[in-house]
Kinemage of the C-alpha trace (Angstrom):
@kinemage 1
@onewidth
@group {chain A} dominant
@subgroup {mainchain}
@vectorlist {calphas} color= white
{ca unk a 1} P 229.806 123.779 102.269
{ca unk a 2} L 232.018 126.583 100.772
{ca unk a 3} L 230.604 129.847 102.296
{ca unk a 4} L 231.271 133.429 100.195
{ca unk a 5} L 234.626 134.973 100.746
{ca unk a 6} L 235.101 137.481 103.637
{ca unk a 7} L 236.135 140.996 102.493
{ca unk a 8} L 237.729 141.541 105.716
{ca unk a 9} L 240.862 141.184 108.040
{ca unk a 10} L 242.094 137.914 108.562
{ca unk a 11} L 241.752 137.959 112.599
{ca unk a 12} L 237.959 139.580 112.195
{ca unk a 13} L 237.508 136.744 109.942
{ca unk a 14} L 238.869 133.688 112.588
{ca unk a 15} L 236.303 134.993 115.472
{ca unk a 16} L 233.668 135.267 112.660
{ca unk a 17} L 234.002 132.077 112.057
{ca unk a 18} L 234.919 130.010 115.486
{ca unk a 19} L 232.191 132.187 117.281
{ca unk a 20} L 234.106 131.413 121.152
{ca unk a 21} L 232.048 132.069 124.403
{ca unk a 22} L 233.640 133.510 127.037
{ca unk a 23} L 233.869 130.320 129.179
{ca unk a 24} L 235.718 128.743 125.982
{ca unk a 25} L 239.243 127.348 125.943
{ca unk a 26} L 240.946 127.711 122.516
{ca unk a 27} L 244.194 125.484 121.768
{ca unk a 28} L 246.147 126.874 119.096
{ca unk a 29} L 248.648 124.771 117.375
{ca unk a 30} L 251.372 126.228 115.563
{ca unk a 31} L 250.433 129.591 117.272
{ca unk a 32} L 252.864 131.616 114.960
{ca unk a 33} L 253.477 135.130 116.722
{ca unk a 34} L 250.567 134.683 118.318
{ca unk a 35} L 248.529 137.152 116.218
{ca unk a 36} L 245.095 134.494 116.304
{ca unk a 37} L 245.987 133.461 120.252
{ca unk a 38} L 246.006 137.321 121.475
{ca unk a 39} L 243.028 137.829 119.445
{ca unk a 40} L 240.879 135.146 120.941
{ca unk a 41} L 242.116 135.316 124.369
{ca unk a 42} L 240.169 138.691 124.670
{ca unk a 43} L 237.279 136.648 124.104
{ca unk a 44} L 237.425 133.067 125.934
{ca unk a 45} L 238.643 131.598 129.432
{ca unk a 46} L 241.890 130.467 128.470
{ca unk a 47} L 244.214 129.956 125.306
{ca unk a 48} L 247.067 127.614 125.095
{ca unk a 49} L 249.341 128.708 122.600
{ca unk a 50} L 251.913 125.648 121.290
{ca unk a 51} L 254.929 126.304 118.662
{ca unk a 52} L 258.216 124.485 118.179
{ca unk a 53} L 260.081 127.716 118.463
{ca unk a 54} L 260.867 129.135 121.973
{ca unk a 55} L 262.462 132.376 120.439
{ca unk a 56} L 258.776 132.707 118.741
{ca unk a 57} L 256.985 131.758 122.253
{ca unk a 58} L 258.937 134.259 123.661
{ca unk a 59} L 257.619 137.033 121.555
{ca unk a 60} L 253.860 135.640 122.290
{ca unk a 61} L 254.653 136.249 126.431
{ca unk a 62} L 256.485 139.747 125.639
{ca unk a 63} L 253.297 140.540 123.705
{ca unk a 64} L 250.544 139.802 126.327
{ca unk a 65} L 252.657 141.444 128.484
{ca unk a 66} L 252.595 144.503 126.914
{ca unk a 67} L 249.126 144.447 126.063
{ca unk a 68} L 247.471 143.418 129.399
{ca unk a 69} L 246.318 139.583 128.424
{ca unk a 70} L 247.214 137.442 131.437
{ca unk a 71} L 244.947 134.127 130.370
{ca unk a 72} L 247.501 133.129 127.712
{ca unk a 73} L 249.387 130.099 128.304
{ca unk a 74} L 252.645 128.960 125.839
{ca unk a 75} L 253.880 125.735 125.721
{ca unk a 76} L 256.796 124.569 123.725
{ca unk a 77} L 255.579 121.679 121.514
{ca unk a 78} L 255.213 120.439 117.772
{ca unk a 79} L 252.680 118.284 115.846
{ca unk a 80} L 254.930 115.081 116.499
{ca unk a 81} L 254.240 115.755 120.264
{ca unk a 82} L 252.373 114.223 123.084
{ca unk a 83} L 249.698 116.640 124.371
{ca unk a 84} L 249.801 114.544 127.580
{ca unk a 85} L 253.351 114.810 128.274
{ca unk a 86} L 252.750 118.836 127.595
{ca unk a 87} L 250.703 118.634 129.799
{ca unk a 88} L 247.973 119.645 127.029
{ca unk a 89} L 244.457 118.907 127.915
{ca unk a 90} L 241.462 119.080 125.349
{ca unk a 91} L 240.196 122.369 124.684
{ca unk a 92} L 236.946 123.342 123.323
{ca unk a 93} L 238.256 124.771 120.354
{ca unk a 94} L 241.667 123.372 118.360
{ca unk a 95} L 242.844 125.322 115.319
{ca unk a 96} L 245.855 125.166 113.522
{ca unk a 97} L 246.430 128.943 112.336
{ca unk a 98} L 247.847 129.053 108.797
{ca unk a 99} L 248.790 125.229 109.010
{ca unk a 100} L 252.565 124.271 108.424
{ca unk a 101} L 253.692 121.770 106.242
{ca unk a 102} L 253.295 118.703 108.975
{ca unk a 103} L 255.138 115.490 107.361
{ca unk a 104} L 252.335 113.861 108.143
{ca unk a 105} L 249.210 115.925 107.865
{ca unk a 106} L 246.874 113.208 108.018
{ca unk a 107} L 247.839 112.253 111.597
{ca unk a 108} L 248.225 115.675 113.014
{ca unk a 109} L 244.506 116.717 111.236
{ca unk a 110} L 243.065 113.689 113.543
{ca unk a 111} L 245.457 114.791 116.533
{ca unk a 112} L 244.070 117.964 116.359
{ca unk a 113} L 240.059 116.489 115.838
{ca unk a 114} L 241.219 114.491 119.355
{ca unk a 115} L 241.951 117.470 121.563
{ca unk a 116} L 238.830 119.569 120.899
{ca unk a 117} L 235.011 118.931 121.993
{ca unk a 118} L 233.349 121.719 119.882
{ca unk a 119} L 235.093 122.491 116.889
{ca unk a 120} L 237.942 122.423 114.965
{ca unk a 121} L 239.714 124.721 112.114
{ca unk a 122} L 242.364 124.609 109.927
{ca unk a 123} L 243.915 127.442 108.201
{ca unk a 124} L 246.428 127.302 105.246
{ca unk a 125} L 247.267 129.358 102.170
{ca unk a 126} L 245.827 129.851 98.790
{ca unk a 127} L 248.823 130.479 96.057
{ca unk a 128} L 251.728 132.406 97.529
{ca unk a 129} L 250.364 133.361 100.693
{ca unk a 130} L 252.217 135.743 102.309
{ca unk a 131} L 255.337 135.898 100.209
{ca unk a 132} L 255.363 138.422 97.557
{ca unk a 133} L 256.286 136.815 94.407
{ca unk a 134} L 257.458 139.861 92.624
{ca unk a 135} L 260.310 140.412 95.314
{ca unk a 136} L 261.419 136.466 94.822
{ca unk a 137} L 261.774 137.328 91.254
{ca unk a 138} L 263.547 140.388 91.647
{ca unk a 139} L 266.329 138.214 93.379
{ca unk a 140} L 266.152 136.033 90.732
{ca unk a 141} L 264.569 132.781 92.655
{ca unk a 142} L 261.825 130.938 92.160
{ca unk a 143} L 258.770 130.621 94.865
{ca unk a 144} L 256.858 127.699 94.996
{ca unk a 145} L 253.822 127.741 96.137
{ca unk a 146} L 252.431 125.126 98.486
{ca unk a 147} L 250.052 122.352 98.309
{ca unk a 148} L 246.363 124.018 96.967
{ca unk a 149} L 244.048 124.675 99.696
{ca unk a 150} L 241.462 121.343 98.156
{ca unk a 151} L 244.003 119.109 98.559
{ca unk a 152} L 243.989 119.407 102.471
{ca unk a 153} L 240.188 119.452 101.855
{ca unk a 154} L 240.020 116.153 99.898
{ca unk a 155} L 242.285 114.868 102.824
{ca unk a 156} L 239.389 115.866 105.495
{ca unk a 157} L 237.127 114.091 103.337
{ca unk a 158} L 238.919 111.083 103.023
{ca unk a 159} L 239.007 110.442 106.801
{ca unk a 160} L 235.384 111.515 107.180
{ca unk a 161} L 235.164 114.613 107.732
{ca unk a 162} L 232.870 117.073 105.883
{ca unk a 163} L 234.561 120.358 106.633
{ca unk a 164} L 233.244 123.970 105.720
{ca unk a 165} L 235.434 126.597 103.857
{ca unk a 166} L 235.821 129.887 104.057
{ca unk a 167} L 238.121 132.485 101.594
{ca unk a 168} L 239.582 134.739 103.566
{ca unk a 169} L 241.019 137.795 101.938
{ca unk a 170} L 242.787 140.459 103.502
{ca unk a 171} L 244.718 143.848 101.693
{ca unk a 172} L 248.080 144.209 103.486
{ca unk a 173} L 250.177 147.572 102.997
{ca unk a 174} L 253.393 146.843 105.292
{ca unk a 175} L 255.509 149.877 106.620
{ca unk a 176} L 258.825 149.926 107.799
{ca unk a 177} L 260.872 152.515 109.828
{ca unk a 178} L 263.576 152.864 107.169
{ca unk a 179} L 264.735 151.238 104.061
{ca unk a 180} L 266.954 148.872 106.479
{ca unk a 181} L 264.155 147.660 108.445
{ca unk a 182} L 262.212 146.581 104.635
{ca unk a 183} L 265.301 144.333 103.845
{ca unk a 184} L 265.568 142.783 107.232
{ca unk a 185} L 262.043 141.893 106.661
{ca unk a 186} L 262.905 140.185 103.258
{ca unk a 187} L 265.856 138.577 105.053
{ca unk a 188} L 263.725 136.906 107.070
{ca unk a 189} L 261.268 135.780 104.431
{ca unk a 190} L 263.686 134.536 101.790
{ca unk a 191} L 265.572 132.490 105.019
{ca unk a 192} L 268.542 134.740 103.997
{ca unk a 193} L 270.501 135.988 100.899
{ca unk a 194} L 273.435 136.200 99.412
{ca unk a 195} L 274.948 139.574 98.272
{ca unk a 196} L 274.214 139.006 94.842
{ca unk a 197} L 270.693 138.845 95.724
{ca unk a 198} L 271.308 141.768 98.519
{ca unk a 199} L 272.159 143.879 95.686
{ca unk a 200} L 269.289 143.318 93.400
{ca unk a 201} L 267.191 143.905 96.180
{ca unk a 202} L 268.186 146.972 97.797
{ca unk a 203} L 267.843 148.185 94.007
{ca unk a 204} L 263.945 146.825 93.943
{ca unk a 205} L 263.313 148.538 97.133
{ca unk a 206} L 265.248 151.882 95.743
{ca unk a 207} L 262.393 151.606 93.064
{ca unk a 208} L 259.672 150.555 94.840
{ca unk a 209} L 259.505 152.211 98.465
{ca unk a 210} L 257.468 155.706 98.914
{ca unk a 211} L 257.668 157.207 102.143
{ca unk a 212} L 254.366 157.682 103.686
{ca unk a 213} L 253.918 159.274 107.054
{ca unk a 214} L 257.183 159.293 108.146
{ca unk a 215} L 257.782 155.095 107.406
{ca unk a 216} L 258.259 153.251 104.306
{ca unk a 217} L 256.392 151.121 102.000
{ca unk a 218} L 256.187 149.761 98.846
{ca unk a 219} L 254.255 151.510 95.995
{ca unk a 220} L 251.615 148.852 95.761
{ca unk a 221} L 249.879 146.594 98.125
{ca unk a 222} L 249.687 142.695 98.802
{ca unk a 223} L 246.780 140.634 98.976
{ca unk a 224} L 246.735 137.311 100.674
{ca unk a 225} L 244.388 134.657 100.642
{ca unk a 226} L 243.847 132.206 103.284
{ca unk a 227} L 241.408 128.987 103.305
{ca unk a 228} L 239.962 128.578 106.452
{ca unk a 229} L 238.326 124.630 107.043
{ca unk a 230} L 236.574 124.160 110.102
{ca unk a 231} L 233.852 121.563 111.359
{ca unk a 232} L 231.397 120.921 114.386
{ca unk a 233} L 232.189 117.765 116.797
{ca unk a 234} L 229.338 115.419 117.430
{ca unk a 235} L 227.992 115.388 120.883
């Protein structure tokens, strides 16, 4: 059943949709910066928060930290894991924010159906996601976009599960302290440049940044679109 498209923020959106009780436990595989896993844990018992990055994992701790949330729990794992040897229990709710790329995506779908006992949810991109395509082409590279949303659909289908959808779409206008900070940012997205590209950049930005407020941000805002899948266990 494909529901209307939210006109909201994409963390309003998740608890929309997964509805947690407080006596919940969420398992959230990749957990990313932890942006879904801070969100929920301010509404359910416990959430275990699993990413193959420990630099990443890091940042989730130093987060709840700062903001108060003591009932999150990281754990250093990827989809080609054991959730036993993690010592990973099931949860009531599994969902796989803004789902990566597994090499297998069949078997980590029906991993993830195995470790909860109310409901899944997967999340993944529609077109570019959260890469900006005009600042790929101002490098002069090409950005492929990855697999459509109904393709991870069909594969739910295909191993017998009838999955709702959801459109998320959320209006992003990202500010930076300083010029600087903006290019570090595309750094990071582009996995690094080299000065050729560094150069064509800093001249996009030089067109395209207005200061606002006292930080920086470019002249026109992003929209992403996410696909959120999610289904009901049987009792």
């Amino acid at each position: 059943m494909i529901k209307a498209a939210y006109e909201t923020g994409y963390r309003r959106a998740l608890v929309k949709i997964l509805s947690p009780k407080p006596d919940w436990t969420v398992l959230n595989l990749p957990c990313g910066a932890g942006t879904l896993a801070v969100t929920l844990a301010q509404k359910v018992r416990v959430v275990t928060a699993v990413d193959p990055s420990a630099s990443i994992l890091n940042m989730v701790d130093d987060r709840c930290a700062m903001e108060g949330i003591p009932n999150v729990r990281t754990v250093l794992g990827d989809w080609d894991d054991d959730c036993g040897t993690l010592g990973i229990q099931k949860h009531d709710i599994a969902v796989a924010s803004r789902t990566p790329q597994a090499e297998d995506l069949c078997s980590a779908v029906l991993k993830l159906d195995r470790m909860a006992t109310k409901l899944v949810c997967l999340i993944t991109t529609i077109g570019d996601g959260p890469y900006d395509r005009r600042i790929f082409e101002a490098a002069g590279r090409d950005l492929e976009a990855g697999p459509h949303y109904l393709y991870n659909y069909n594969l739910l289908r295909r191993v017998g599960i009838e999955a709702n959808v959801a459109i998320i779409r959320e209006t992003q206008r990202r500010t930076y302290a300083s010029p600087d900070e903006a290019l570090d940012t595309i750094r990071w997205m582009m996995d690094g440049f080299s000065g050729r590209e560094e150069g064509r950049l800093k001249a996009y930005l030089n067109e395209h940044l207005v200061r606002r407020r006292e930080r920086w941000t470019l002249d026109y805002p992003s929209e992403i679109r996410w696909a959120a899948m999610w289904w009901k266990k049987k009792e």
